[in-house]
MARLUM-909771 format. One record per residue (C-alpha): residue in three letters; x, y, z; residue number from 0. Coordinates in nm, 3 decimals, decimal comma. Each point is the difference from the previous one (the first is absolute). Layout:
MARLUM-909771
ALA  X  Y  Z  NUM
...
END
This chain:
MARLUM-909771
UNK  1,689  -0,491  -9,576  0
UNK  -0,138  0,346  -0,095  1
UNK  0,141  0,214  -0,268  2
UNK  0,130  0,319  0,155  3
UNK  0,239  0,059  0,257  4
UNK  -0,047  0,198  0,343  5
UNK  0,164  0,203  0,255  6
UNK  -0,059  0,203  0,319  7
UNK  0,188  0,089  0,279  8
UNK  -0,035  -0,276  0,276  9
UNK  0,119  0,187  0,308  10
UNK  -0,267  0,277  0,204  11
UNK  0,015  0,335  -0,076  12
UNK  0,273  0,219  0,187  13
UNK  0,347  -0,032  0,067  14
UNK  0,149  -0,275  0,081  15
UNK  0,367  -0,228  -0,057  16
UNK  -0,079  -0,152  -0,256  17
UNK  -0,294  0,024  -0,301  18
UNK  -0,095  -0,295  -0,224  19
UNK  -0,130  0,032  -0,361  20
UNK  -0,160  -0,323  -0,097  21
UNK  -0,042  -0,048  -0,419  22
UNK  -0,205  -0,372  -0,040  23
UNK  -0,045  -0,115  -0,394  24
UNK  0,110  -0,147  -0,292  25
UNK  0,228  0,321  -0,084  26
UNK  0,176  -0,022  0,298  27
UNK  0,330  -0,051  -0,128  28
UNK  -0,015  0,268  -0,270  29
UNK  -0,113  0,245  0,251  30
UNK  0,301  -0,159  0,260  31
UNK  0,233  0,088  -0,319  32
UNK  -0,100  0,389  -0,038  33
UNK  -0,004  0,085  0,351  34
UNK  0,248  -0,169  0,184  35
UNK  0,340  -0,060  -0,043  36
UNK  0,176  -0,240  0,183  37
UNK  0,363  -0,096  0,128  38
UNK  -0,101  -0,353  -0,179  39
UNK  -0,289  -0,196  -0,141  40
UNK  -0,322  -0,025  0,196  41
UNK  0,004  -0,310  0,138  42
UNK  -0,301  -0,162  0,162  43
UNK  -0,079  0,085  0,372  44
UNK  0,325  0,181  0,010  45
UNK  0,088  0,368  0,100  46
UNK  0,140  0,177  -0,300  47
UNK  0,156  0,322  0,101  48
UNK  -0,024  0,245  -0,301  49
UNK  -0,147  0,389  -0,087  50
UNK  -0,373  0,056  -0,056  51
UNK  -0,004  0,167  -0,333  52
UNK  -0,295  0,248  -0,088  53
UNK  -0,129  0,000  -0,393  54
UNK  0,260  0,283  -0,072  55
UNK  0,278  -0,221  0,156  56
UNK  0,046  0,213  0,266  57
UNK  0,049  -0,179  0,275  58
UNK  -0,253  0,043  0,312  59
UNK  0,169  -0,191  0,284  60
UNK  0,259  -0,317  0,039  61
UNK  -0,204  -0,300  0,179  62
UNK  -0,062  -0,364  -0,033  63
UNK  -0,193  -0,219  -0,276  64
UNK  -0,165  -0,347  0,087  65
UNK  -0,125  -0,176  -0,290  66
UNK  -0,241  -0,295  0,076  67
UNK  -0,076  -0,201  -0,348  68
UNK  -0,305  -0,141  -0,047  69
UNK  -0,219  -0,259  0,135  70
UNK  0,257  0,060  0,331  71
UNK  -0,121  0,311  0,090  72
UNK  -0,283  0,183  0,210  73
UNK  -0,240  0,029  -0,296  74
UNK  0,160  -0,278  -0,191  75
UNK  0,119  0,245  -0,295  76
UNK  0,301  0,127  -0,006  77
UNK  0,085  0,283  0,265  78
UNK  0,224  0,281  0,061  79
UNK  0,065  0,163  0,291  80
UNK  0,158  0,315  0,013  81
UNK  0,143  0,066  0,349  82
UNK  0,107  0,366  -0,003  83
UNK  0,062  0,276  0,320  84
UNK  -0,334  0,155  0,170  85
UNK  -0,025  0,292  -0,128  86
UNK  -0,385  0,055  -0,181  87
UNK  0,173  0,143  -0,277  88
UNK  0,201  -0,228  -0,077  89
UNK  -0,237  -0,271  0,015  90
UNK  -0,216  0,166  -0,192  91
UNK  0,261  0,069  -0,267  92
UNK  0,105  -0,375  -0,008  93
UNK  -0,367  -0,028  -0,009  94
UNK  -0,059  0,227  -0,305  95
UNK  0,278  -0,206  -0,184  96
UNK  -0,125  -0,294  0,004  97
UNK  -0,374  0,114  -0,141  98
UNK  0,273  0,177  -0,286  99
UNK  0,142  -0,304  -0,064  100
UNK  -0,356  -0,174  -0,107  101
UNK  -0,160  -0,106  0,320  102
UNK  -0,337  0,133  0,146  103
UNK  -0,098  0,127  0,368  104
UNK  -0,118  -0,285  0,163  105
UNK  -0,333  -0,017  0,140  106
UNK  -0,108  -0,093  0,394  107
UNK  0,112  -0,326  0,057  108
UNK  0,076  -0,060  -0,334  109
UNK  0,324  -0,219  0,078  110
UNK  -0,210  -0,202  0,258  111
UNK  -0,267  -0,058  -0,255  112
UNK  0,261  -0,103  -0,226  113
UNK  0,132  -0,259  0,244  114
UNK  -0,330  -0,122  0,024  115
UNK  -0,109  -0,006  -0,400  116
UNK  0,350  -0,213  -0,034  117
UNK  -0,074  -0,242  0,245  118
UNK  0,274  0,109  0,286  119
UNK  -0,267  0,102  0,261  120
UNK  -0,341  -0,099  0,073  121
UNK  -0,338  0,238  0,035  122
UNK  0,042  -0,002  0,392  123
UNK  0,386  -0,033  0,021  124
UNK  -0,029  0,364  -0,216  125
UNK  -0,281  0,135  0,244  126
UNK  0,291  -0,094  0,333  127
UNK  0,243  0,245  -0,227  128
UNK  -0,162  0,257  0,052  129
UNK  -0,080  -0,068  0,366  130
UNK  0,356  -0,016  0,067  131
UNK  0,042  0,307  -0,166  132
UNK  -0,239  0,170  0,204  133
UNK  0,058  -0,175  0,315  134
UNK  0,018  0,219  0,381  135
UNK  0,091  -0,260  0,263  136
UNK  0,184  -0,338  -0,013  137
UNK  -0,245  -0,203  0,022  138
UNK  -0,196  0,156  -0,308  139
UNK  0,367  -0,039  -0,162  140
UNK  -0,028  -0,392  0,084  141
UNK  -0,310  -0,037  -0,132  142
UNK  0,085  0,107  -0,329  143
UNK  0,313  -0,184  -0,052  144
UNK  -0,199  -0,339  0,090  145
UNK  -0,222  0,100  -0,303  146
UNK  0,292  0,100  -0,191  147
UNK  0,121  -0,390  0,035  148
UNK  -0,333  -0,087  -0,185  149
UNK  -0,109  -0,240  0,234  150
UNK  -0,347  0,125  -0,044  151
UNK  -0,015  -0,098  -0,330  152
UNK  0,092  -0,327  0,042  153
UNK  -0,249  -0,058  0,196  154
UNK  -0,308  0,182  -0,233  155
UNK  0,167  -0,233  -0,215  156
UNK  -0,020  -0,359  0,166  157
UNK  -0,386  0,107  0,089  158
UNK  -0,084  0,053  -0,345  159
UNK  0,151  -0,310  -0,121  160
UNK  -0,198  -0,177  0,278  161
UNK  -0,309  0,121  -0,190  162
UNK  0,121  -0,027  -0,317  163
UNK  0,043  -0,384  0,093  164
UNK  -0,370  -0,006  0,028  165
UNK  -0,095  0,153  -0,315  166
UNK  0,257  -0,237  -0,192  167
UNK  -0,222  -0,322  0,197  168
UNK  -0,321  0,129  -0,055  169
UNK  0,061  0,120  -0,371  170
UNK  0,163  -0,371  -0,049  171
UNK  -0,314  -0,136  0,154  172
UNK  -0,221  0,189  -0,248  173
UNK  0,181  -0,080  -0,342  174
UNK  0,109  -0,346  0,083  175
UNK  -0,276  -0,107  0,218  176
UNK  0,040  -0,393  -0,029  177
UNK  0,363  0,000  0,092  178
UNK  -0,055  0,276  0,245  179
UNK  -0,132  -0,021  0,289  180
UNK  -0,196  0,359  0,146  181
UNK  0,148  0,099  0,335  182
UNK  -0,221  -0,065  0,277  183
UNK  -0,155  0,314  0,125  184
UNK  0,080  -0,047  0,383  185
UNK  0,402  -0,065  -0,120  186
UNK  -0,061  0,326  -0,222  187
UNK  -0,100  0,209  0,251  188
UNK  0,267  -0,088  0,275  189
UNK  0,266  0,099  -0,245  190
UNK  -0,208  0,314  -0,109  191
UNK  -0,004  0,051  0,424  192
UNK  0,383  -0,018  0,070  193
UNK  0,050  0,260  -0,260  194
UNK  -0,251  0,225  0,134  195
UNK  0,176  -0,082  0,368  196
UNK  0,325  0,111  -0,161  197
UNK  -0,187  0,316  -0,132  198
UNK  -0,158  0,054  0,337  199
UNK  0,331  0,024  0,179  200
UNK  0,196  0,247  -0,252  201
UNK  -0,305  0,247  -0,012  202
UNK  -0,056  -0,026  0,385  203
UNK  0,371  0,133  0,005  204
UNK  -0,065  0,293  -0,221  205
UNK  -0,120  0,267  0,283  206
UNK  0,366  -0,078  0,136  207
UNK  0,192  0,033  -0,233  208
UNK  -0,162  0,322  -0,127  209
UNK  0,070  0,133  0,318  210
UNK  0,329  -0,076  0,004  211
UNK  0,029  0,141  -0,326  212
UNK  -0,184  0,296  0,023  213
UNK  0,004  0,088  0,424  214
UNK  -0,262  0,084  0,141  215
UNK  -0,194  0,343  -0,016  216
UNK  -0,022  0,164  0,383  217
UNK  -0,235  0,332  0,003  218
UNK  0,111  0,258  0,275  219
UNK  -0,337  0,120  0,135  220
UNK  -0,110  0,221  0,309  221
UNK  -0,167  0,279  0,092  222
UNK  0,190  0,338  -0,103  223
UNK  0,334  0,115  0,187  224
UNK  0,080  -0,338  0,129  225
UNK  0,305  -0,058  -0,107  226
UNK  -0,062  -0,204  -0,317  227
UNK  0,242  0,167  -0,207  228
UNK  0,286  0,030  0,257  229
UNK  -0,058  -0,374  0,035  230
UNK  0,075  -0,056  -0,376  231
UNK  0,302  0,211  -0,002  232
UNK  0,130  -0,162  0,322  233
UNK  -0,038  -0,402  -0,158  234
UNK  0,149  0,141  -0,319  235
UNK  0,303  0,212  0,161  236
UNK  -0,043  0,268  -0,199  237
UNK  -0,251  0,350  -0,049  238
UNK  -0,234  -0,165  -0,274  239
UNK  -0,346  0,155  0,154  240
UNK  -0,046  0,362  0,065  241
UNK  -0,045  0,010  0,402  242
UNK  -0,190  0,286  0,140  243
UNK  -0,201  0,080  0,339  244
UNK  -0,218  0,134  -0,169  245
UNK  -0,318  -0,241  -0,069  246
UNK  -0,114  -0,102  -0,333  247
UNK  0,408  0,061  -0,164  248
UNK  -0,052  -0,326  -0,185  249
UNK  -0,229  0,008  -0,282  250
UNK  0,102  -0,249  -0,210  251
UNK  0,100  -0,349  -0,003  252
UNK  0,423  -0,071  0,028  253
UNK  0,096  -0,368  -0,068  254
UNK  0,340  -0,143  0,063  255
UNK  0,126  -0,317  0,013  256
UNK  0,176  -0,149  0,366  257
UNK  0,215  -0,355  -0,089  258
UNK  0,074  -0,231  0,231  259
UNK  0,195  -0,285  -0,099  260
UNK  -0,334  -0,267  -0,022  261
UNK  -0,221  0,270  -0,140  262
UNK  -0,067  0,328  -0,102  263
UNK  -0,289  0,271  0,149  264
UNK  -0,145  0,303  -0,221  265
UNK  -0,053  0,206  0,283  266
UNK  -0,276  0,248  -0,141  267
UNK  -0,028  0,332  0,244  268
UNK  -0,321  0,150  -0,045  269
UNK  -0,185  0,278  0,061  270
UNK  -0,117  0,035  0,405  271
UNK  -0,392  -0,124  0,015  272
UNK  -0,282  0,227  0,232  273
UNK  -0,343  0,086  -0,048  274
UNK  -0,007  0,398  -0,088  275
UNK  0,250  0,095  -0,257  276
UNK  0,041  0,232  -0,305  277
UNK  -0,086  -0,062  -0,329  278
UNK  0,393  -0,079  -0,103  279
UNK  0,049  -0,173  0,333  280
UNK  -0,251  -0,200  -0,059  281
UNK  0,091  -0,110  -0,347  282
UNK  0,317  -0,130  0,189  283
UNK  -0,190  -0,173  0,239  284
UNK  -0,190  -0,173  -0,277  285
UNK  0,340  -0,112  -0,119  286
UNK  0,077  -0,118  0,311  287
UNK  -0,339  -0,208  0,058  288
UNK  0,079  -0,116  -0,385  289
UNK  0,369  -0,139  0,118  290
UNK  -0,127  -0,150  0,321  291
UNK  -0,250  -0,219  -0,170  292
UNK  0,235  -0,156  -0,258  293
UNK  0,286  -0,008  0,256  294
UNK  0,117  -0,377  0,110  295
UNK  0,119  0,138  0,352  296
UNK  -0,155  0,336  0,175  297
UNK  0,242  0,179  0,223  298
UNK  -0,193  0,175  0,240  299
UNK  0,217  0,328  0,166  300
UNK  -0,208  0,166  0,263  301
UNK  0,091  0,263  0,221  302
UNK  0,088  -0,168  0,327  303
UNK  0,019  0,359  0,213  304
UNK  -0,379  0,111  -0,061  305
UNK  -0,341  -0,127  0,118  306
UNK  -0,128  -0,232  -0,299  307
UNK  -0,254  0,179  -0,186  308
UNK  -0,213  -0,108  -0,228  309
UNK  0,197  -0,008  -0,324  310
UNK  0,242  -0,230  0,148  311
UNK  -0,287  -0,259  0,214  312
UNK  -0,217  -0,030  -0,314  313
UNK  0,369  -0,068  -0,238  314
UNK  0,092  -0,259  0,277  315
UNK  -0,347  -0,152  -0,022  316
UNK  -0,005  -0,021  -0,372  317
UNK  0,338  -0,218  -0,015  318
UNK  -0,054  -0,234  0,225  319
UNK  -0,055  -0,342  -0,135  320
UNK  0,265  0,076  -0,297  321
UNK  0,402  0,013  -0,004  322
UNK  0,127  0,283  0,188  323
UNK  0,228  0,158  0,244  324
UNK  -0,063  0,239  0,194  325
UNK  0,236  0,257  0,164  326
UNK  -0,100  0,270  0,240  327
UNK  0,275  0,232  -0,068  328
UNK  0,140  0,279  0,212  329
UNK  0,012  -0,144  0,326  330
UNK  0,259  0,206  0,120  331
UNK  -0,241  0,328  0,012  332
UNK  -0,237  -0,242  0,241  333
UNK  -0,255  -0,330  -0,094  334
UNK  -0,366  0,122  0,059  335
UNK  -0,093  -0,142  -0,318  336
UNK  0,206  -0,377  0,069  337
UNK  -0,143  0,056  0,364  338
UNK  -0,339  0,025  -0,172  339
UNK  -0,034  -0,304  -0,235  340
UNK  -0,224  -0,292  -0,042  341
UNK  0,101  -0,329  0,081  342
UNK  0,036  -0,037  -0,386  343
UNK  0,282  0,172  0,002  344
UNK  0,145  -0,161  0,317  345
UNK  0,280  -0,122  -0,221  346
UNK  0,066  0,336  -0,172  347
UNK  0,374  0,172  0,014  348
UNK  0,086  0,352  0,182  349
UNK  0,281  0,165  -0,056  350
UNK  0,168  0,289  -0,180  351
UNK  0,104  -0,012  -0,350  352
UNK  0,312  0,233  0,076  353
UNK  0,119  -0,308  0,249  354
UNK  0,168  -0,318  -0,214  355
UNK  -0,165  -0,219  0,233  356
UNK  -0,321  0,080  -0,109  357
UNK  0,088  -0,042  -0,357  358
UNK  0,195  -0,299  0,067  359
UNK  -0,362  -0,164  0,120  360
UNK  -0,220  0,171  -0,255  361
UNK  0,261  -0,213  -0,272  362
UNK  -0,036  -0,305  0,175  363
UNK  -0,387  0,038  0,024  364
UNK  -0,012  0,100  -0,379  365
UNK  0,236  -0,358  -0,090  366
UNK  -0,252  -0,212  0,223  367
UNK  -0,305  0,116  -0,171  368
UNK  0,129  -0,012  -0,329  369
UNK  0,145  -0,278  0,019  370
UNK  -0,247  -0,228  0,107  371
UNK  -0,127  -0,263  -0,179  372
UNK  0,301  0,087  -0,309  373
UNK  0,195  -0,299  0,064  374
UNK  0,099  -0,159  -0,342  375
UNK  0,324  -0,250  -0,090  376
UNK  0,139  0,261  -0,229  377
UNK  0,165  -0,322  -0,138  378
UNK  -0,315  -0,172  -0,135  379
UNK  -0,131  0,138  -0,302  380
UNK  -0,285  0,210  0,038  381
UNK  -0,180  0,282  -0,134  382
UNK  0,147  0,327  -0,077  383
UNK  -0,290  0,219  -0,138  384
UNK  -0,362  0,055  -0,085  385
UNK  0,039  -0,118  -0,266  386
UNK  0,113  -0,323  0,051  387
UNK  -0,273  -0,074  0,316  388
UNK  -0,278  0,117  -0,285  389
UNK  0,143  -0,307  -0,214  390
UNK  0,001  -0,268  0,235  391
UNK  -0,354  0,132  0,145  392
UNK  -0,109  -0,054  -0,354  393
UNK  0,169  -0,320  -0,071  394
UNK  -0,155  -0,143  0,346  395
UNK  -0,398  0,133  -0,104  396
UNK  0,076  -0,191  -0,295  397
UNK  0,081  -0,313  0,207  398
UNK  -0,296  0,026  0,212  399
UNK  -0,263  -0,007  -0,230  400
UNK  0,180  -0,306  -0,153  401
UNK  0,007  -0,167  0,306  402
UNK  -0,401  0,104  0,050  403
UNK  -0,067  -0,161  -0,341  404
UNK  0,207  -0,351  0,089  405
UNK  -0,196  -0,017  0,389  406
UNK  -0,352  0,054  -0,186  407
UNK  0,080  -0,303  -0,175  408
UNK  0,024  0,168  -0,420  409
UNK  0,225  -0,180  -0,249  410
UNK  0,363  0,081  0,116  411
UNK  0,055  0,110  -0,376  412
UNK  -0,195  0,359  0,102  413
UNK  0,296  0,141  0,207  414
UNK  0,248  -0,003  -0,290  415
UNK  -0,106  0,399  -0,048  416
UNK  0,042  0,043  0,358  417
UNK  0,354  -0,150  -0,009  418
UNK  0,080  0,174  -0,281  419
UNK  -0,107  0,351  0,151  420
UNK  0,204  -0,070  0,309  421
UNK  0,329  -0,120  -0,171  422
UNK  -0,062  0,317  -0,242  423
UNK  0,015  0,222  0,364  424
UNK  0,254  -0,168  0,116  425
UNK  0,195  0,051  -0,308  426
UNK  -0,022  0,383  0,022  427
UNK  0,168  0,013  0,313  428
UNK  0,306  -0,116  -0,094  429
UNK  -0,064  0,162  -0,363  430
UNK  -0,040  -0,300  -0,183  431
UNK  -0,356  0,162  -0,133  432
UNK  0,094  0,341  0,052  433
UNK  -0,127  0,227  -0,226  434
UNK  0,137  0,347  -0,194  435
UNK  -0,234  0,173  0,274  436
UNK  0,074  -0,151  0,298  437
UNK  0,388  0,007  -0,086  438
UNK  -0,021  0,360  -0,026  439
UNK  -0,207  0,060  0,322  440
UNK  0,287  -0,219  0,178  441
UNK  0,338  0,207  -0,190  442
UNK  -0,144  0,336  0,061  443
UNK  0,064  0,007  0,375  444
UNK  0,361  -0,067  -0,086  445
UNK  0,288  0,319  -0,030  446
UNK  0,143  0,060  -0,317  447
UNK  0,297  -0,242  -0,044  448
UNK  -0,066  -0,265  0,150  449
END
C-alpha cells in the first residue's frame, strides 16, 4: 500500500451526464467524511445519494458516492468514487475538494499502476487497459478485453515454470550429484524446444494483433488535382481536406482515422506528387514521398479523364509489387487515362468519388488489403505491444544458444545462465521483473485517472 491518497477526474473532458471523481488511498474515508454527505452510511459497492461538499461547506452539486474498501477494489486500496452531473466545473470543483481534503492529483495511470503494485492486475493485463481505452473498432475492443482476462499471463507464467523446472534439476544435479542424476542433454533440449515452439507461435501472432490494435496506415498518393482529397472527405462523410481545382492546394500531410468494425485505417492525404514544382510545393511533395514509404497500404487516385502522363506512369510503376489500390478517379468527365493503362493495373477501379458506388468499392478494396494475413483468435492470449514481442524475442535468443550449447555436446550445467536470462524476459512481460523504468515507460501512455 502506498502512503498518500489520490484523485482525478475519471470521465473525458467536456460535457457529459454524468462526471466521476475517483479518490484511491488510505485516507479515503476521512476525505469521504469532509466532502460528502450522505442520506446514510457508505456502504460497500452501494450508491449513496448525498451533497458534494466543497472545503468551505458549500455545497457544489447533489450526486452519488460508491465506496469500494480495500483489497476489493480496482487498485486494491480503498476507493471513492464521486459520481456528480457533467458539467467541467463541477467536476473540477468536486475535484479541487478532494486535493483540499488531503489527497494529491494523480499521475497517468497512476490507479492502474496501483492495481498492478498490489497484485490485482498483471504487467500485460495493465498494457490491454489502456488498449481498451484507446480502442477504434470492435475488434480492437475484443482484443483488449481478452488481455484484460489475463490469460496472457498465465501463460508467460506456465512457460517460465517449465524452465524454471530445469534449473531446479540441473542445480539439484550439481549440489547433490550422487543422489542426482544430470538430465540428459537430448531430454533437455526437447523441453527447452517446446517452449521455444510455444514462443514461436505467440510472437508469430504479434504483426496481427498490432494491426488489429493499431489499423493500418493507408497513404493517399497521386499526381496533383486528382481527386485525393475529395476522396478522403467522401470515405469520411465530412469536409476534413481543403478541396480545390486548383493544383498543388494540398501541401501538407492530413491523417484521419476510417473504422470498420474488424479494423481501423489512418487514411493519410498527402500532398499531389509531379516532377516540376515550387519550392513550398515541393516540400509537400517530400512529405508525401515521406508518408508513402512508411505507409502499410498506398492508395493510388489518378485522374481517370486525362491521358496518363508521366507523373502518374512512373507513381504506378513505383508501387507495384507492394500493397495498394489503385483508383482512377473521375470517370464521369471521360477514361483516357483507365483506357490507357498497363496490364498492371488491369485490376485497378474507375469511378467517381462523388458516386457511393465508387466509394462503396474503394472500402471494400481498402478491408481486403488490410486485412490480409490479420487473422488472430482474439480469444487466445497473444501479444498486445512492442513491448511484449521484444520480451519473448529475447527470452527465445536466450533459448537458442542454450539449445546450441546442449547439440554441441558441453556439460548441460552451462545453460543455467541461458535459462535464467530467458525466464528473467519472460518475467518482464507480465511485470514480474519489471523495473521503476520500464513501469514508467508503460503508465505514461495512460490519461490521467485511470
Amino acid at each position: 500500500m502506498t502512503a498518500d491518497t489520490i484523485a482525478a477526474i475519471a470521465t473525458p473532458p467536456g460535457r457529459g451526464a454524468v462526471a466521476i471523481v475517483r479518490v484511491s488511498g488510505p485516507a479515503v474515508r476521512e476525505i469521504a467524511a469532509r466532502v460528502f454527505r450522505g442520506n446514510g452510511e457508505l456502504r460497500p459497492r452501494r450508491a449513496t445519494s448525498g451533497l458534494v461538499l466543497g472545503n468551505d461547506g458549500v455545497t457544489i452539486d447533489r450526486g452519488l458516492a460508491l465506496f469500494f474498501p480495500a483489497p476489493h477494489s480496482y487498485t486494491g486500496e480503498d476507493v471513492l468514487e464521486l459520481h456528480v452531473h457533467g458539467s467541467p466545473v463541477i467536476a473540477r470543483d468536486t475535484l479541487i475538494a478532494t486535493l483540499s481534503a488531503g489527497a494529491r492529483l494523480a499521475l497517468a495511470g497512476e490507479f492502474t499502476r496501483r492495481a498492478f503494485l498490489n497484485g490485482k492486475i498483471d504487467l500485460s493485463a495493465a498494457e490491454a487497459v489502456a488498449d481498451a481505452i484507446a480502442a477504434e473498432h470492435s475488434a480492437a475492443a475484443r482484443a483488449a478485453t481478452a488481455g484484460l482476462s489475463g490469460g496472457l499471463a498465465r501463460e508467460i507464467d506456465a512457460l517460465r515454470a517449465a524452465l524454471e523446472g530445469i534449473l531446479e534439476e540441473l542445480a539439484a544435479a550439481i549440489d547433490f550429484p550422487d543422489e542426482v542424476e544430470t538430465p540428459a542433454r537430448e531430454r533437455l533440449a526437447a523441453r527447452i524446444g517446446a517452449v521455444r515452439e510455444r514462443i514461436a507461435e505467440l510472437t508469430s501472432n504479434w504483426e496481427c494483433g498490432r494491426i488489429v490494435r493499431e489499423g493500418a496506415s493507408v497513404a493517399i498518393v497521386g499526381p496533383p488535382n486528382a481527386g485525393k482529397s475529395s476522396l478522403l472527405n467522401a470515405l469520411l462523410g465530412n469536409e476534413r481536406a481543403l478541396v480545390s481545382e486548383v493544383p498543388g492546394t494540398t501541401r501538407d500531410t492530413i491523417e484521419e482515422t476510417l473504422a470498420f468494425e474488424n479494423i481501423a485505417l489512418r487514411m493519410i492525404d498527402t500532398a499531389g506528387i509531379r516532377a516540376h514544382a515550387g519550392r513550398l510545393e515541393a516540400a509537400g511533395i517530400e512529405r508525401s514521398e515521406a508518408a508513402l514509404a512508411q505507409a502499410r497500404i498506398a492508395l493510388i487516385v489518378v485522374d481517370a479523364s486525362l491521358p496518363l502522363g508521366d507523373s502518374a506512369r512512373a507513381l504506378l510503376s513505383r508501387t507495384r509489387g507492394r500493397e495498394r489500390v489503385v483508383l482512377f478517379n473521375k470517370s464521369d468527365l471521360g477514361r483516357a487515362g483507365y483506357d490507357a493503362r498497363d496490364g498492371d493495373e488491369r485490376d485497378a477501379l474507375v469511378g467517381s468519388v462523388r458516386d457511393e458506388a465508387t466509394l462503396a468499392r474503394v472500402r471494400d478494396a481498402l478491408r481486403a488489403v488490410a486485412g490480409g494475413g490479420t487473422t488472430i483468435d482474439l480469444s487466445r492470449p497473444h501479444l498486445g505491444t512492442a513491448r511484449q514481442a521484444d520480451a519473448t524475442l529475447e527470452a527465445d535468443r536466450a533459448l537458442a544458444f542454450a539449445q546450441e550449447t546442449l547439440l554441441a555436446g558441453m556439460p548441460a550445467d552451462l545453460i543455467g545462465g541461458d535459462l535464467a536470462e530467458a525466464v528473467r524476459a519472460l518475467g518482464e512481460l507480465t511485470g514480474a521483473e519489471a523495473g521503476e523504468r520500464l513501469l514508467d515507460a508503460i503508465f505514461a501512455r495512460f490519461c490521467i485517472g485511470k
